[in-house]
C-alpha positions as CSV (number, residue, x, y, z in Angstrom):
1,X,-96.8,-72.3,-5.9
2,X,-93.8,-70.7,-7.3
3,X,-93.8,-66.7,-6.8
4,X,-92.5,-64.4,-9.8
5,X,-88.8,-62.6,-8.6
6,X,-88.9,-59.1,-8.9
7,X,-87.3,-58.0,-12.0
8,X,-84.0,-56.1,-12.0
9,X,-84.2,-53.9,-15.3
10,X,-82.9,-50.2,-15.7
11,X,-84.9,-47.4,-16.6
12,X,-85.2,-48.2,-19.8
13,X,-86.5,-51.8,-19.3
14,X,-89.2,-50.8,-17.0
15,X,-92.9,-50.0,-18.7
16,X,-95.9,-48.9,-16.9
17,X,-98.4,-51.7,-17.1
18,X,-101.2,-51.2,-19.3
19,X,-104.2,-50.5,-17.7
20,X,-107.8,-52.2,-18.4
21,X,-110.6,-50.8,-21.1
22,X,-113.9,-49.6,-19.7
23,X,-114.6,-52.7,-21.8
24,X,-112.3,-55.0,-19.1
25,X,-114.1,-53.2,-16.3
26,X,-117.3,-53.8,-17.6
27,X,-116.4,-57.4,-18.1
28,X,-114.7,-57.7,-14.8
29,X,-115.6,-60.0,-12.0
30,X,-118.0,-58.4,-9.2
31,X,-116.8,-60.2,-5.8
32,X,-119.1,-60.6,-2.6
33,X,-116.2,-60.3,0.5
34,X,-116.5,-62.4,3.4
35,X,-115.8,-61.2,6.8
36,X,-112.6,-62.1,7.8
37,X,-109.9,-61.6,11.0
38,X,-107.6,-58.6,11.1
39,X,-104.5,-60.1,10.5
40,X,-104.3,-63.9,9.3
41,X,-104.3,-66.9,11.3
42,X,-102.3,-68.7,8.8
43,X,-99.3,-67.3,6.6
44,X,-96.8,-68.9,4.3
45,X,-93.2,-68.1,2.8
46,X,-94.6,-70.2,-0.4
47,X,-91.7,-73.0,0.3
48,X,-93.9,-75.6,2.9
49,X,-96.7,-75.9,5.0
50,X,-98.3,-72.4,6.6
51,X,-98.4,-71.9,10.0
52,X,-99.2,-69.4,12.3
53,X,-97.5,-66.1,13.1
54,X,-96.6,-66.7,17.0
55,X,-95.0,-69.7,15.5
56,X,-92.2,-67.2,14.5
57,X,-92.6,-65.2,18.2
58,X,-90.6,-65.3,20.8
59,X,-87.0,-67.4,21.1
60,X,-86.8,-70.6,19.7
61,X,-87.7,-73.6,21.7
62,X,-85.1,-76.6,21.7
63,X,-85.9,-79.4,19.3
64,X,-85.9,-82.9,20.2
65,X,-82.6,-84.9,18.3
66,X,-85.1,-87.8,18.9
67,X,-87.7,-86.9,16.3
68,X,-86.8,-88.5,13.3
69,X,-88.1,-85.3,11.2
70,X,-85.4,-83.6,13.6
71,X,-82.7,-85.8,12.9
72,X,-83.4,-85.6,9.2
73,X,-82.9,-81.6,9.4
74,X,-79.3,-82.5,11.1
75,X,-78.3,-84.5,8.8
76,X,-79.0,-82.5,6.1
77,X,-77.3,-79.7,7.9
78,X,-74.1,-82.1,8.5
79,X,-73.9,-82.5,4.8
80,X,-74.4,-79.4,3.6
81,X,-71.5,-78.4,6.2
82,X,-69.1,-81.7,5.0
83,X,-66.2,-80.2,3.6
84,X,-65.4,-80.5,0.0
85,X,-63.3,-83.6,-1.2
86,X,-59.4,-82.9,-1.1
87,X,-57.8,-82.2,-4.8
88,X,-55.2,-84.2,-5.2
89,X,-53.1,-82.2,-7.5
90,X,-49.7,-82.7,-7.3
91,X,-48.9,-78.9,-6.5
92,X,-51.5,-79.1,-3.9
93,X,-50.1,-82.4,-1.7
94,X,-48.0,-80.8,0.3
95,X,-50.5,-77.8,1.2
96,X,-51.4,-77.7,5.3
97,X,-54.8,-79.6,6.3
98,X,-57.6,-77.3,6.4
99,X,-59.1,-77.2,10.4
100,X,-61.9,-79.5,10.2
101,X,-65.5,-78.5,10.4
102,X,-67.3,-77.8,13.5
103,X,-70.4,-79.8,13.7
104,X,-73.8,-79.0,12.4
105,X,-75.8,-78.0,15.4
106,X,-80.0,-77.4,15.7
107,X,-79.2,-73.6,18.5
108,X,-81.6,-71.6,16.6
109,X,-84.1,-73.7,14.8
110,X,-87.4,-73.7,15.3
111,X,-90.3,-76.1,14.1
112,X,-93.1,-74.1,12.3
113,X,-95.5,-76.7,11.0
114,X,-95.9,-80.5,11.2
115,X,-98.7,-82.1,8.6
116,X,-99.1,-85.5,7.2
117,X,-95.7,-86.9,6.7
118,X,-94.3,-82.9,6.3
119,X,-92.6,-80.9,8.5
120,X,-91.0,-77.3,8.4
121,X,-88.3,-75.9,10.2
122,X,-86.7,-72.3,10.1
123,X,-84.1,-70.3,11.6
124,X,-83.9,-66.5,12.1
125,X,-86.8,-64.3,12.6
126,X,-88.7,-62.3,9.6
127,X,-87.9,-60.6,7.3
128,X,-84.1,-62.6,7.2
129,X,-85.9,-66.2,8.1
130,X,-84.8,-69.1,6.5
131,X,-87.2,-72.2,6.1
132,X,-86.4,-75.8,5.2
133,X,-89.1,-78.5,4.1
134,X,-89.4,-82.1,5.1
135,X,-91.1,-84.9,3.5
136,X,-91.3,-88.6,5.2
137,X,-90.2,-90.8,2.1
138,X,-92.5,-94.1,3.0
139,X,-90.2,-96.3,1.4
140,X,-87.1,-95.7,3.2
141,X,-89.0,-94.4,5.9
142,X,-86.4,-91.0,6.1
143,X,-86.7,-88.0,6.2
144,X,-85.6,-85.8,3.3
145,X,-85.4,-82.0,2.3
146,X,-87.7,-81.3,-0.9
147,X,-86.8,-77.4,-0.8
148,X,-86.1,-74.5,1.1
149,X,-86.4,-70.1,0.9
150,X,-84.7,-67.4,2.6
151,X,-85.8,-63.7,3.1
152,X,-89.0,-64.5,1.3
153,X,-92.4,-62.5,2.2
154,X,-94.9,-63.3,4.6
155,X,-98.2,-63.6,2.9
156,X,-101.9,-64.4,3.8
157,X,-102.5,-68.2,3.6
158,X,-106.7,-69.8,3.3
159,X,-107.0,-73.0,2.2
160,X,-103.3,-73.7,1.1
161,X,-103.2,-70.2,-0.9
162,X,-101.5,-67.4,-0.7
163,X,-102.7,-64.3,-0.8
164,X,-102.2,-61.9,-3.9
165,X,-101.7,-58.1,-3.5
166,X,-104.0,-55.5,-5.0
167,X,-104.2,-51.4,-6.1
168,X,-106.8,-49.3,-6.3
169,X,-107.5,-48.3,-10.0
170,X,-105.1,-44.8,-10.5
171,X,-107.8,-43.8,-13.1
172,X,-110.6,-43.8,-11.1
173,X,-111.0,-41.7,-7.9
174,X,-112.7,-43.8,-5.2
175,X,-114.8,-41.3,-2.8
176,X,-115.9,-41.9,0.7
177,X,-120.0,-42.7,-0.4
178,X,-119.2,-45.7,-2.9
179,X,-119.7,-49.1,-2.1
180,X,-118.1,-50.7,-5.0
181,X,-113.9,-50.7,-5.2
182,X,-112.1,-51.0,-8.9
183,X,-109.4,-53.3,-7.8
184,X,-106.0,-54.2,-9.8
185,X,-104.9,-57.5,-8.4
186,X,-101.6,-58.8,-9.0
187,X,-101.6,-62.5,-9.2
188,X,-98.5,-64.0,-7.3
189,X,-98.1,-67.6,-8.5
190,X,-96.7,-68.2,-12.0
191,X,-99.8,-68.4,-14.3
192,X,-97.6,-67.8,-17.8
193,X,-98.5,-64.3,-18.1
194,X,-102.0,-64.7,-18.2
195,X,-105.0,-62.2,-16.1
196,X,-106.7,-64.4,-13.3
197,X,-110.0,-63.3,-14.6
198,X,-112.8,-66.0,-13.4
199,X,-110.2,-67.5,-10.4
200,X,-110.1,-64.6,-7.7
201,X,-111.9,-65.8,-4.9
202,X,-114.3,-63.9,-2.8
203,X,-112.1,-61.5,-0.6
204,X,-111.7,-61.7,3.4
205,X,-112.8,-58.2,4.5
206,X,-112.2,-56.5,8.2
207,X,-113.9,-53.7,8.9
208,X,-113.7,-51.3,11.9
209,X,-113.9,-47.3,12.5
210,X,-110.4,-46.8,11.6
211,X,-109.6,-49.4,8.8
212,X,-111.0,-51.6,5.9
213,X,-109.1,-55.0,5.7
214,X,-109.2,-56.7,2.1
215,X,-107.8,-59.9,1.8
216,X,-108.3,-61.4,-1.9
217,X,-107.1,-64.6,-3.0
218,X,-106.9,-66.3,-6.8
219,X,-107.0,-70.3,-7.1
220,X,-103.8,-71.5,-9.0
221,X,-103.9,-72.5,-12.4
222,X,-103.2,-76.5,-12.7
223,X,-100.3,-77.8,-14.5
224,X,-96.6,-75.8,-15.4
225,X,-96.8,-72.3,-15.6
226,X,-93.7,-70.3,-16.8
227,X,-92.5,-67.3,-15.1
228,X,-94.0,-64.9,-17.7
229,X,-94.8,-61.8,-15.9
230,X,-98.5,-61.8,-14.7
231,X,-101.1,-58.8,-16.1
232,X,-102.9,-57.1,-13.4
233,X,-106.1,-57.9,-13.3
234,X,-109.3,-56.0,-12.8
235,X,-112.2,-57.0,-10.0
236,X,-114.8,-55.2,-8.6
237,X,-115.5,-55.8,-5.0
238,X,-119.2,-54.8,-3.3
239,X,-118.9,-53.7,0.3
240,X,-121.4,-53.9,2.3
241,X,-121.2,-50.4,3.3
242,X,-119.5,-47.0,2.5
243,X,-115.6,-46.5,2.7
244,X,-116.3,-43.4,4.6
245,X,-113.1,-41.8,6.4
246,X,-111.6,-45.7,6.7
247,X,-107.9,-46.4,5.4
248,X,-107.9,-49.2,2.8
249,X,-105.4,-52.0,3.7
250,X,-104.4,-54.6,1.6
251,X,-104.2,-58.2,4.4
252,X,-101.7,-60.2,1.4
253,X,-98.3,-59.1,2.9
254,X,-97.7,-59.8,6.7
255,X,-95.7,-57.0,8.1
256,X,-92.8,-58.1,11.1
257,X,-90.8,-54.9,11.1
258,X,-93.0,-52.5,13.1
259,X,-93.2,-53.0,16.5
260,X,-96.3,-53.8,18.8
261,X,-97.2,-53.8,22.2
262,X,-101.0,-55.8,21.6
263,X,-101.2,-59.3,22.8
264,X,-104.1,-61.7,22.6
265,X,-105.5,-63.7,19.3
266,X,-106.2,-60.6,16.9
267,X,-102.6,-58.8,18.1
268,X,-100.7,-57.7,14.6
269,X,-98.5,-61.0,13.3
270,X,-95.3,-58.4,13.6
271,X,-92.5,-58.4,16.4
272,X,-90.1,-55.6,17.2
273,X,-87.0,-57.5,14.4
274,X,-85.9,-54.9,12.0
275,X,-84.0,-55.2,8.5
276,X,-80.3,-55.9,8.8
277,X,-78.2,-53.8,6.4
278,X,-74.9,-54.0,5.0
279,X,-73.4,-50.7,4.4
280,X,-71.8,-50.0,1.0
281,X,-67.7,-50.3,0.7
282,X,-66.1,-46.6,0.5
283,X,-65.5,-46.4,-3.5
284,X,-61.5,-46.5,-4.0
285,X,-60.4,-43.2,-6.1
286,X,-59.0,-43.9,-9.2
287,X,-55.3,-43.8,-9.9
288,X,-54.1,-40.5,-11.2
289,X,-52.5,-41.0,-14.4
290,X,-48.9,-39.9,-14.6
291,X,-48.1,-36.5,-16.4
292,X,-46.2,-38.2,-19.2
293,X,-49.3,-40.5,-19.7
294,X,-51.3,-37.9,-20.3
295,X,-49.6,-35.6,-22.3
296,X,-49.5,-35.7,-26.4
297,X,-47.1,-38.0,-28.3
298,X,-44.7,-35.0,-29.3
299,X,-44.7,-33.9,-25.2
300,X,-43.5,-36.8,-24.4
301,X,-40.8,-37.1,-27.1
302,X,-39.5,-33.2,-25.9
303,X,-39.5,-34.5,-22.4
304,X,-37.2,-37.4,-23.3
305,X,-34.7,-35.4,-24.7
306,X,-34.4,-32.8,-22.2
């Protein structure tokens, strides 16, 4: 499923979303969590098939030309790197011959998840990872790319859905002794602006002396949904003991900028990568205007005929 873009809009296009009635809390759904792992075992950029975070670990491993699914990827790659057809303007004929193209090569590509006739490849690391998807056409027997992401986020993945993220509700303040949180979820596939009231799933929950984990997912709605912003929706969620001192987490967004030294099955899904940035150009001054620019009409005129 498709996940809204982050809107660009000034200060004066942004508005605080509405917040639920007493009535909407009332009516809200009361979820039951299940106990889940500390970090996920599956995660998804939302453009192919999850996989698992050490998938993304380490170096990439060198990818067989002989798979078919491989070759598919390098043709695809040798296409998209084909040069442009030569205009044949007649200005243009006796221009020099641009220096052909090197080839397409697989040094850096890494195969993330193979399923059923569909296959996902990426290159980079998290958070600047691009993925590419496969599908086996059974006709043609080929391989073809059906879509690809860059830079997208990491999220949860049970059962072929993402996770969704989720606040705490600002107007109510949750103490250490209550066993029921007043969530705010925030839907992340397309679902035409509408609340995902009576589709949130139960919630994976982690619990130790430190932290409380909550993982909550919402089951797509079927059919084309337009890209209408999605209201936040309210859910209660029963745990089956106090908050206490713990820090609430929310599981949806897997984290690969913070480093970590843990190893072993439940180790944190991030690596030791951090953001690239591209610092900002030096701003040019402007061009001083000239003093008989700037001076009146009658200035000017007395200037001239001294």
């Amino acid at each position: 499923m498709s996940e809204p873009a982050p809107r660009r809009l000034g200060r004066l296009g942004q508005r605080d979303p509405k917040l639920p009635s007493d009535r909407d809390w009332e009516r809200s759904d009361l979820l039951e969590p299940q106990p889940g792992p500390r970090h996920p075992t599956l995660i998804s950029d939302g453009g192919g098939l999850p996989f698992p975070p050490a998938a993304v670990a380490g170096p990439p491993g060198p990818l067989d030309p002989g798979d078919p699914a491989v070759a598919g990827l390098l043709a695809h790659l040798t296409e998209r790197a084909a040069p442009k057809r030569a205009s044949r303007a007649p200005w243009k004929r006796g221009a020099p011959t641009p220096p052909p193209t090197p080839p397409a090569s697989l040094d850096g590509w890494r195969l993330l998840a193979r399923k059923d006739g569909e296959v996902l490849f990426a290159r980079g690391v998290p958070p600047q990872m691009l993925t590419m998807a496969f599908r086996l056409e059974t006709r043609r027997r080929t391989w073809s790319c059906f879509g690809s992401s860059a830079a997208r986020p990491l999220r949860a993945t049970r059962d072929g859905i993402r996770a969704s993220s989720w606040r705490l509700d600002p107007t109510h303040d949750a103490k250490a002794d209550e066993t029921v949180l007043r969530l705010l979820v925030s839907e992340q596939a397309f679902a035409s602006g509408q609340r995902a009231s009576g589709r949130v799933l139960a919630p994976e929950l982690y619990v130790d002396a430190g932290e409380l984990v909550l993982t909550i997912f919402v089951t797509p709605m079927a059919g084309f949904q337009n890209g209408t912003p999605n209201p936040e929706t309210p859910v209660r969620v029963a745990l089956p003991h106090p908050v206490g001192p713990r820090r609430l987490i929310d599981g949806a967004l897997v984290d690969f900028s913070r480093p970590t030294a843990q190893a072993g099955p439940d180790a944190p899904a991030g690596g030791d990568q951090l953001v690239a940035t591209t610092p900002r150009p030096p701003r040019q001054p402007r061009r001083a205007r000239s003093d008989n620019r700037a001076a009146p009409t009658s200035e000017r005129r007395r200037r001239r005929r001294e």
